[in-house]
N, C-alpha and C positions, 0 to 999 in steps of 0.2 A: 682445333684439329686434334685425332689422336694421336699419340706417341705410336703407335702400329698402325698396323691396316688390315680392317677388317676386310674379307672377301664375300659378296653375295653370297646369298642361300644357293646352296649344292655345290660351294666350290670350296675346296681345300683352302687353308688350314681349319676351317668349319668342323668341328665334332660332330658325325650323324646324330644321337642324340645327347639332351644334358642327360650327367650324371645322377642327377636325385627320381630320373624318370627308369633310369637305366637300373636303380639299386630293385625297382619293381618290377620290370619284366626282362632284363635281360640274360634270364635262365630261356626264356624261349627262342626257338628253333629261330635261324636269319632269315631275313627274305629269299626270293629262292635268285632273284638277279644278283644278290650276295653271295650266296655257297655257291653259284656256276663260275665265279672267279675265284674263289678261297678255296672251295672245296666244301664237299659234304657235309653235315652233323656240327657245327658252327650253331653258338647262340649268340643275342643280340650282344651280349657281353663280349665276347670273345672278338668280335671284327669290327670293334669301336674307334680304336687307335690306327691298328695295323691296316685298316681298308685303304686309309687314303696313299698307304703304298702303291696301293695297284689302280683306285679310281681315280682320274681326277674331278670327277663330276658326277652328281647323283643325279640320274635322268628321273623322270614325272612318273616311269612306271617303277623303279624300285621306291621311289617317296612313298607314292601310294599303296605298295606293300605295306612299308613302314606304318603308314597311317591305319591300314586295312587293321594290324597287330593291335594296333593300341587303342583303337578303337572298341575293341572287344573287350578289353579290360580296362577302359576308361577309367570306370570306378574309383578305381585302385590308386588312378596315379594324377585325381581331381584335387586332393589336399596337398601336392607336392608342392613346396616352396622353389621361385624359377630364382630369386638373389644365392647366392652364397657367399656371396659378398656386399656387405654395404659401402663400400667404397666405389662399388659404381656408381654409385647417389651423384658423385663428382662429375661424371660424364656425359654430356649431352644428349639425351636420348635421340632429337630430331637429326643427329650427326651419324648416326649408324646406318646404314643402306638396308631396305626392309624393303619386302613387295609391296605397291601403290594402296593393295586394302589395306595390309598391317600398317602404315604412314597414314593413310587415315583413321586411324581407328584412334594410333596414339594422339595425333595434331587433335583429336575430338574429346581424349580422354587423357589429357596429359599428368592429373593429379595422381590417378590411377597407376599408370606406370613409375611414379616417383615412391610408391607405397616400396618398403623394404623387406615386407610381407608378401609379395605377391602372388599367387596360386594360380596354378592350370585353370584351375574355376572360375576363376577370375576374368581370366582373356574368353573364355567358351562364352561366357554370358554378354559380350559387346555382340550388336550387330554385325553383321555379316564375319565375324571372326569363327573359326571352325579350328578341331584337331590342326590341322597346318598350319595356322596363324599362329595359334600356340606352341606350336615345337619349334618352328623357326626361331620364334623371339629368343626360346628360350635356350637353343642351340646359342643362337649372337650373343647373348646376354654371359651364357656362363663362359667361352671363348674370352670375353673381354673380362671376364673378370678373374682368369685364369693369367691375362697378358699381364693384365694390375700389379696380381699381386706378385710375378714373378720381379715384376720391376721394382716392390716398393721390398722384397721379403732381403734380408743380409743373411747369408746361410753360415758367414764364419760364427755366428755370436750362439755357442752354444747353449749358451741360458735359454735364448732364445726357443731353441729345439725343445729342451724340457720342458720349457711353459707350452709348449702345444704340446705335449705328451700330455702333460698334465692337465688341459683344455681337455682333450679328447677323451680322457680316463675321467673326467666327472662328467661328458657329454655323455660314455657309458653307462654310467653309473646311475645319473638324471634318467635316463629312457628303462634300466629292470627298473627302480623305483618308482618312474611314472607309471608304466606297465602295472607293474604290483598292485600302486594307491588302486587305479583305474578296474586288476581284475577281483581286487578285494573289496572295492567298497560300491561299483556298481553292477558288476556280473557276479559275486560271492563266491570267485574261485579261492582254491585252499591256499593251490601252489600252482607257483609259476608256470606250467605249462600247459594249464589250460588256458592262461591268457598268450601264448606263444603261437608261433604259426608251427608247421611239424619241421621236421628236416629236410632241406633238401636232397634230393636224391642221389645229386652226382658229387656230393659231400664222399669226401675221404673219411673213414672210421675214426680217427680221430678226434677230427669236429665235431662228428653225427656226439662220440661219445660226450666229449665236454657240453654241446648244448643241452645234451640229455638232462647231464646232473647240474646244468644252471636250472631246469625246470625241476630239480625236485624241492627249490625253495620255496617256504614259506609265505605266501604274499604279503600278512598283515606283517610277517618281522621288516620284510624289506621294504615294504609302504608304510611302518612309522603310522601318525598320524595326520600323513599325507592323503590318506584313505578318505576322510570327511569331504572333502572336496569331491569326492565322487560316491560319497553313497546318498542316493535318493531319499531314503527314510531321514535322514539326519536335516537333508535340503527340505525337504517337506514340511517336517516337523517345525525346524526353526522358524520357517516362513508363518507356517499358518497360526505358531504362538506367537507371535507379530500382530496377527488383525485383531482389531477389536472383539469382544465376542457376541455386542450386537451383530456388527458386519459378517460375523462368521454365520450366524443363525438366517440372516439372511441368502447368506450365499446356498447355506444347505437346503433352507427351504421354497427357492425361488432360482436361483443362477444354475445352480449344481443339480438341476431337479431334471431327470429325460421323459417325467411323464406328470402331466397335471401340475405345473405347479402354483405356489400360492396366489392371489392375488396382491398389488401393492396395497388394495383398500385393507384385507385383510391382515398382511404387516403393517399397515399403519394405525389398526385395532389393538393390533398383539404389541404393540411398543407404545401406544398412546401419542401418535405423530400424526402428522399431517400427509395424505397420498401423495405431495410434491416431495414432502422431506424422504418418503418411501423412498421416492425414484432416485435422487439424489446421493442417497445410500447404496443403494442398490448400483450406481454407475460406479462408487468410488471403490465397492469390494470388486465390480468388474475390474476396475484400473489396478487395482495391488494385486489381484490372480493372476493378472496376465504378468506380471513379474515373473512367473514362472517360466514365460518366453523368451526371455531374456540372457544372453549372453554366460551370468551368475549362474546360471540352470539347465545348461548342455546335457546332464546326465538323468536329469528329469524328462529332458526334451526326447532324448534319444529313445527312453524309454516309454514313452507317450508315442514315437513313431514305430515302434514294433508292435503296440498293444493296437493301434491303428491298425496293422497291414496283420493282426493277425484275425481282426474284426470285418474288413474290407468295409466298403462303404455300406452295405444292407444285410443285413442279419435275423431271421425272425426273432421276436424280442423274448422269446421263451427256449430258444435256443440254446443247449446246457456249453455249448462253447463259449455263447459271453460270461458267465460265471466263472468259468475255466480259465480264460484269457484274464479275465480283472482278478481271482485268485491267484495267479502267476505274476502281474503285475506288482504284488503289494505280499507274496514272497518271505521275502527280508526285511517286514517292519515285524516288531516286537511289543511287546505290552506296552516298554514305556514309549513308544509310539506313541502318535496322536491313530484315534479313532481311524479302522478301516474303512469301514462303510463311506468314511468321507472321504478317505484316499479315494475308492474306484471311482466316485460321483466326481471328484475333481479332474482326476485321469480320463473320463471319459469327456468331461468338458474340453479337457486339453487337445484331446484326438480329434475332435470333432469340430464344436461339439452335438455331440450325438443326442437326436429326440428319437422317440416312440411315435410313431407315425400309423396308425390301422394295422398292428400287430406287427411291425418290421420296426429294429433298431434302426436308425437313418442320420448318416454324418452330415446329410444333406439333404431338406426339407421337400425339396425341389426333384427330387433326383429321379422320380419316378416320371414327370415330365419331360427332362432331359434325357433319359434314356428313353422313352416312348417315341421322341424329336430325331434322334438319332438312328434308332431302328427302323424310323417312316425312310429316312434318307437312302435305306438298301433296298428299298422293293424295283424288284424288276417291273417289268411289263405285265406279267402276272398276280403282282402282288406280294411272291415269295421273297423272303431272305434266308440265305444259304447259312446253315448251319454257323459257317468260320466267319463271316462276318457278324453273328451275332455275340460269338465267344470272343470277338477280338473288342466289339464295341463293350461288352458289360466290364470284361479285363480293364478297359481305358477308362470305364467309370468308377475301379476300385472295388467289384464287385467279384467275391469271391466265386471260381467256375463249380463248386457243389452245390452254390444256391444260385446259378443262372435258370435252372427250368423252373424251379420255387416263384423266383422274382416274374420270369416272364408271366406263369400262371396268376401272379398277384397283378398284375398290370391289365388284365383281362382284353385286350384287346387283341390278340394273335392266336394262331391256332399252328400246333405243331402236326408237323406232316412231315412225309421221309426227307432228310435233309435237311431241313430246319422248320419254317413257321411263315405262316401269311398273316399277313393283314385281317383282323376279323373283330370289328366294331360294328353297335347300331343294331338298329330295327332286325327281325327276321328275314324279309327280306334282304335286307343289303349284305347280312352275310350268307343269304344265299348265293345273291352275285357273286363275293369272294371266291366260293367253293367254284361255281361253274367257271369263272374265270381264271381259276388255279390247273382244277383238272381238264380244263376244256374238252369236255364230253356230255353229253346226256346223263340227267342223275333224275331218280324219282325224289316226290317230295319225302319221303319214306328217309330217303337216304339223306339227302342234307339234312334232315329233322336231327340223324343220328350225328352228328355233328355238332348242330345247334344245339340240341339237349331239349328240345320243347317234342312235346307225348299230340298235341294238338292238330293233326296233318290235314284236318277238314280246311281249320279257320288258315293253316300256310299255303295250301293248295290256294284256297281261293286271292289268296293277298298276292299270291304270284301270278294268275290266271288277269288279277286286276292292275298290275304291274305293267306298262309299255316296255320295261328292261328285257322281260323275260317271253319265251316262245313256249310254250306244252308243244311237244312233237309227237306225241302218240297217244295212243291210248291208256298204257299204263303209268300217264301222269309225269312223264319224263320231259323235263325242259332243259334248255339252250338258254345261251344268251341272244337279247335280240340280233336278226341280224346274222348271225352262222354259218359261215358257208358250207352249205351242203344239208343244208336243216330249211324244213318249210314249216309255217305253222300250221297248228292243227287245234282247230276251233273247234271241231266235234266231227263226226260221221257226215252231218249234217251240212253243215259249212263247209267241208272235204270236197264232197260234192258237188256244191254250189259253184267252188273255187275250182274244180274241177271242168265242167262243164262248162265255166266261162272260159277258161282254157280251150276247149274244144270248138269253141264256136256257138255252143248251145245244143247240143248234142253228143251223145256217144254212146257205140254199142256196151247194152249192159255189161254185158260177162266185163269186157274192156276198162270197165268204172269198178266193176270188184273187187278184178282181183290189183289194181293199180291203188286204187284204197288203201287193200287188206296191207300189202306192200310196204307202203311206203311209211304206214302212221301204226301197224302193228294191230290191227282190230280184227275178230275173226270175219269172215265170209259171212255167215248168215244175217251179222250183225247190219253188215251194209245192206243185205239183200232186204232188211227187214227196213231200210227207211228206204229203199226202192220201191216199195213195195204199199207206202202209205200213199193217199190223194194227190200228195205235192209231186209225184212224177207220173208222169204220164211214158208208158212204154208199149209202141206199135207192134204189130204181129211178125216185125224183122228184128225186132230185140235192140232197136236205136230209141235211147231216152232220151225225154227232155222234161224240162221244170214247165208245170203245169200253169197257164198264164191267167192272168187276175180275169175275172169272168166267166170262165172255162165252168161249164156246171159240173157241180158236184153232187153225189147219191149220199144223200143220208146214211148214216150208218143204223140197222135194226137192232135193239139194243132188248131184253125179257127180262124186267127187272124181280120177276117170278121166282127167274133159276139164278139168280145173282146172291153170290157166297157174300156175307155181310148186309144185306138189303132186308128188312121185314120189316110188313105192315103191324101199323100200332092200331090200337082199338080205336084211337080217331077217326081213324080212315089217311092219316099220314103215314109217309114211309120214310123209314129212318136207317142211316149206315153208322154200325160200328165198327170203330180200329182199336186196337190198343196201344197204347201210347209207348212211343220207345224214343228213342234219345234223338232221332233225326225231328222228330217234329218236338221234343222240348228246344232246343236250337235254335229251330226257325225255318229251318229249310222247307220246300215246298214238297208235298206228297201224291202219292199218285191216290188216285179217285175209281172207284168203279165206272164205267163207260152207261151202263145203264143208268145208275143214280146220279150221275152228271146228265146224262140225257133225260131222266125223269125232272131236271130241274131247269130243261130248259137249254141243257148245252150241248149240243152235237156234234161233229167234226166241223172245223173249223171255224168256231164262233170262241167267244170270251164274253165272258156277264161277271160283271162287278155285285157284289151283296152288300149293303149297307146292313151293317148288322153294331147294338149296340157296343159291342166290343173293341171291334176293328170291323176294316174295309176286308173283304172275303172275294177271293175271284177264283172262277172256273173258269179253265183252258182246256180247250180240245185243237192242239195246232195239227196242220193239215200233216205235217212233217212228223208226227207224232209215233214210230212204233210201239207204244207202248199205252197208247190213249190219252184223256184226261187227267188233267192236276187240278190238286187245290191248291190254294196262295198258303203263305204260313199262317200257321195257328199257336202259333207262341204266346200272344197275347191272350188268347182263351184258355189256354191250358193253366199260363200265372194265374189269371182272374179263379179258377178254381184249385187252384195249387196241386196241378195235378202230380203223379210221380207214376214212373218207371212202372209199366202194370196195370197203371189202372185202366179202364176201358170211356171214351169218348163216345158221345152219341151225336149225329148231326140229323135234322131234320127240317124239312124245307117243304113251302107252299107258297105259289104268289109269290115266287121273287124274293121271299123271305127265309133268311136260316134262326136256326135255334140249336140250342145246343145242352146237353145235361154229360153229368158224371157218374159213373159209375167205378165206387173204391173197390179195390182188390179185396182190402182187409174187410171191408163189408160184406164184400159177395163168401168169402172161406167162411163168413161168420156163420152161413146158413148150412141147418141139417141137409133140407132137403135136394134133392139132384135136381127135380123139377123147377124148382122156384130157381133155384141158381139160371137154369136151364129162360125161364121164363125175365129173367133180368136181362141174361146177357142177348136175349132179343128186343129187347126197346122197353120193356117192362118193367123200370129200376130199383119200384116200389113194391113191385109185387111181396105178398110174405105169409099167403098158405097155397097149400096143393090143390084147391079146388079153384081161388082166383087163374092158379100156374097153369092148367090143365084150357081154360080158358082164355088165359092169352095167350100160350102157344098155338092152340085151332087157329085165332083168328092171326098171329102173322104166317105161319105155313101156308095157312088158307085151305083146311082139311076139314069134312064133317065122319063122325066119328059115332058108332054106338055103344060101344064099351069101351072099357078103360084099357081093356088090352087093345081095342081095333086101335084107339087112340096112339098108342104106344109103338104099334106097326107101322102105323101112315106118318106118323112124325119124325119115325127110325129112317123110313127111305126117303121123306122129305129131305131131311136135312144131308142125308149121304147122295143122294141128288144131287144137289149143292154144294156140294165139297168143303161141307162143314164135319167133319171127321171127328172132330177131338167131341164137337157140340153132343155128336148121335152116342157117344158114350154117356153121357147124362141121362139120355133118354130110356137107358136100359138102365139105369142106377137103383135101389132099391130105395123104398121109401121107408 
């Protein structure tokens, strides 16, 4: 048992707090359940002693003030020593009355509490131990050790009293010297007060003035060569004249290396050793670096932890800050130093250590996965993450906030939008979904392209059209996600319709299908009217349509392939259509066909005929639903086979079920003087190449006879302006 008696935590004769916590914040204002008893403008110092006049119990809400306080400046008061006495060592710890978690923490940790060293830091770091675990103890703790010494101190023996004067005047003395060694040999301060804190404020002038001119001393006079101990360059230096200078050449060009570094095969060339003896080497200059970890090297360490946080964990690697930060680092070596360059490659090891990663400094190899992991974890239901969660997740990964948009944009998977950034990985499509999913509204392909960065909107249109995710709602290419309430798909004019009218029953008055069309999918009016208007609907003389049923006879459509712009007969007696070739049918895509030269080949409203041709498979379409006639299948593969380009002119010609096909170059046709002959090429005639051949094969495809060269000239002029060959009937008038 004790010789006193301790009282639980919050009960008198209890100290609110210890002393060594107290010399660190109790300049600050009291709790506010303190000063409504004491009175106003009171600091933690001031109603230490005198409180337990008036409380006798410190209730759970002023504690938690207390805790509130010191919690904000934890930092500060994490290295405080809780003994101030080691003669509590003598006293039972499990004999002191503590709360059920502080009792267990010690019963679990009891070596721990017998340390004479023991620190604030110390007790935060057990399990379920917190700020209150640790002020309590440490409240009981200096209580008893304040009980001890009154019992063991004899105050008549005035020797006695001088030998603690004297204790306490070279405890002074030890702290400016330790100070000094510390701001001269590892911060390079001149004089003492830049290793000082400033003055306190509610200091009497007096004080203020004596601390002043304690700081205008000298640090190296009052640090002696106590300074060594804490300058880095001297720590450094000694060390690394200690390694071998194999080991050393190794560490430079292999350990200490953030970018490329050597092979073991190739140090085991450069030293004439075995790749096992490499490795071997190689772990043992690891194992004497990391000496610099070590307890001997606090002011190395300290200073490895700032060059650290002023690096943050990702940096691009051409970045004139890391230069600047490892400059700053290495400061205060001097010639007779050991080599810089190997100082910052060491330091950087030490911080890290730090590799070159795809243009980013990286303290951690991994990091861009882990932050990628973590940022997936904030997406809403949308996709989005909110700005302040992105800044608070890269902060928690050490990642400076001037290079958070830098790093997101290195990570490529998100896209920044007002407020923070979505989710935007994968194929084109999928981050199409992203975007519709984000702004949840209709957007053209046009517009997510301008997001995505791809120029291509034929080949996205279609991957989205072929997509089950996504809906086209209109006409002007505008999709949804599948599924939208309030969005129908819209498969074309065509399908509209269909979908339409099965709605209806299988009927509905025109006008009624237009303008509910034009409406709802954005198309203009005649556009509908004009696929009302083909075979595939049939509409009675009350203006009620319906889809036209399989058997229902159908009228030929009459087709004059005479007056058809692009159509003229070749001297064989075949007739042949030219196009010019532009980029929808380099591609692929299929093209529309004159109605006559599809009808000349056999295909007329609503039929399809396959060509076997040696190229490819060739098919003409004339669908019933058609406003616009006949298509041909793609000609992609004929166009390559004659490497066509951009300009040149295509000819197709067809008999018997069979097509044929020639080219006609651009650069060939400009090569010609004459207008005629140009004239007579770009009608089917590709070889033509004088003016009496030309004059001959243009009669026979217009299909004009002629007795001069001027009649000729007249009937060919309104031939082909007939025809609505405009640009051609210019040739015709050309000079020769």
């Amino acid at each position: 048992m004790l010789p006193f008696e301790v009282q639980p935590w919050g009960h008198s004769p209890t100290p609110l707090l210890p002393k060594l916590i107290l010399a660190e914040i109790g300049h600050l204002e009291a709790p506010k359940s303190i000063t409504r008893v004491l009175g106003e403008g009171l600091t933690l110092s001031e109603f230490n002693v005198s409180v337990w006049d008036y409380v006798d119990e410190v209730d759970n809400k002023t504690l938690g003030e207390i805790i509130n306080v010191i919690n904000k400046i934890q930092i500060r008061i994490l290295e405080c020593q809780i003994y101030p006495n080691e003669k509590l060592l003598d006293i039972p710890i499990e004999t002191i009355h503590f709360s059920t978690r502080l009792n267990k923490a010690i019963s679990g940790n009891f070596e721990l509490f017998q340390n004479p060293k023991l620190k604030i830091i110390d007790i935060l770091k057990l399990q379920n131990c917190g700020t209150k675990s640790a002020i309590q103890f440490a409240c009981l703790v200096e209580f008893i050790a304040g009980q001890l010494e009154g019992l063991t101190q004899t105050p008549s023996k005035l020797n006695q009293i001088e030998e603690d004067d004297s204790v306490e005047l070279s405890k002074i003395l030890s702290f400016f010297r330790l100070t000094s060694a510390w701001g001269f040999g590892e911060r390079g301060f001149g004089s003492l007060s830049s290793a000082l804190p400033e003055p306190r404020r509610e200091w009497p002038p007096e004080i203020k003035s004596n601390w002043l001119e304690l700081g205008t001393f000298k640090t190296n006079k009052l640090a002696r060569g106590l300074y060594r101990d804490y300058s880095v360059p001297d720590l450094i230096t000694n060390r690394l004249e200690a390694i071998d200078e194999r080991l050393l050449t190794i560490a430079q060009e292999r350990v200490l290396v953030i970018e490329k570094p050597k092979t073991l095969r190739e140090l085991a060339s450069k030293f004439y050793i075995s790749g096992e003896r490499a490795r071997q080497l190689e772990e043992k200059v690891c194992s004497e670096l990391k000496d610099f970890k070590s307890d001997g090297f606090l002011p190395v360490s300290r200073r490895v932890t700032e060059l650290s946080e002023q690096l943050g964990s990702a940096i691009p690697k051409n970045h004139p800050e890391i230069s600047n930060s490892l400059d700053w680092a290495v400061k205060d070596f001097k010639e007779e130093h050991t080599d810089k360059g190997v100082v910052k490659s060491l330091l950087l090891w030490l911080a890290g250590p730090y590799h070159v990663k795809k243009k980013w400094l990286l303290r951690d190899e991994d990091l861009s996965n882990q932050t990628i992991k973590a940022l997936f974890g904030g997406k809403d239901f949308w996709g989005f993450i909110d700005q302040k969660y992105v800044q608070i997740t890269l902060n928690k990964f050490g990642i400076r906030q001037k290079f958070h948009f830098e790093w997101i944009t290195f990570l490529d998977k998100f896209l920044p939008v007002e407020g923070g950034f979505i989710h935007f990985e994968g194929s084109a499509p999928d981050k199409g979904y992203a975007l519709l999913q984000f702004f949840n509204r209709p957007m053209s392909a046009e517009e997510m392209l301008s997001y995505i960065g791809s120029l291509n909107t034929r080949g996205f249109t279609s991957n989205l059209l072929n997509d089950p995710r996504f809906w086209k709602v209109n006409h002007q290419n505008e999709f949804v996600l599948a599924g939208t309430e309030g969005y129908k798909q819209f498969t074309g004019i065509y399908g509209a319709l269909l979908n339409e009218l099965k709605l209806q029953g299988g009927q509905a008055r025109k006008k009624d299908l237009v303008n509910k069309i034009s409406r709802t999918f954005g198309v203009k009016k005649l556009s509908v009217v004009g696929y009302l208007n083909t075979p595939k609907f049939i509409t009675d003389k009350n203006g009620i349509t319906r889809v036209r049923k399989d058997g229902e006879e159908i009228i030929e459509i009459k087709t004059n392939i005479h007056k058809t712009a692009g159509c003229y007969l070749l001297d064989n007696g075949e007739w042949c259509w030219r196009f010019k070739v532009q980029n929808q049918a380099l591609i692929g895509n299929s093209l529309s066909i004159p109605n006559a030269f599809a009808d000349y080949l056999g295909c007329n409203i609503g039929k399809k005929i396959l060509f076997p041709t040696e190229l490819d498979e060739i098919t003409l379409n004339w669908p019933l639903h058609s406003p616009t006639g006949a298509s041909i299948s793609s000609l992609r593969k004929v166009l390559e086979y004659f490497d066509a380009k951009l300009g040149d002119y295509l000819f197709l010609k067809g008999e018997d079920r069979k097509l044929y096909f020639s080219l006609l170059r651009q650069e060939e046709l400009n090569s010609v003087d004459s207008s005629l002959v140009k004239l007579a090429r770009l009608l089917g005639n590709i070889h033509c190449d004088n003016v009496e051949k030309a004059i001959v094969s243009i009669s026979k495809s217009l299909g004009i006879d002629h007795d001069s060269k001027d009649d000729f000239i007249s009937k060919a002029y309104q031939k082909l302006t007939s025809r609505g060959e405009a640009k051609l009937s210019e040739l015709i008038k050309g000079p020769e």
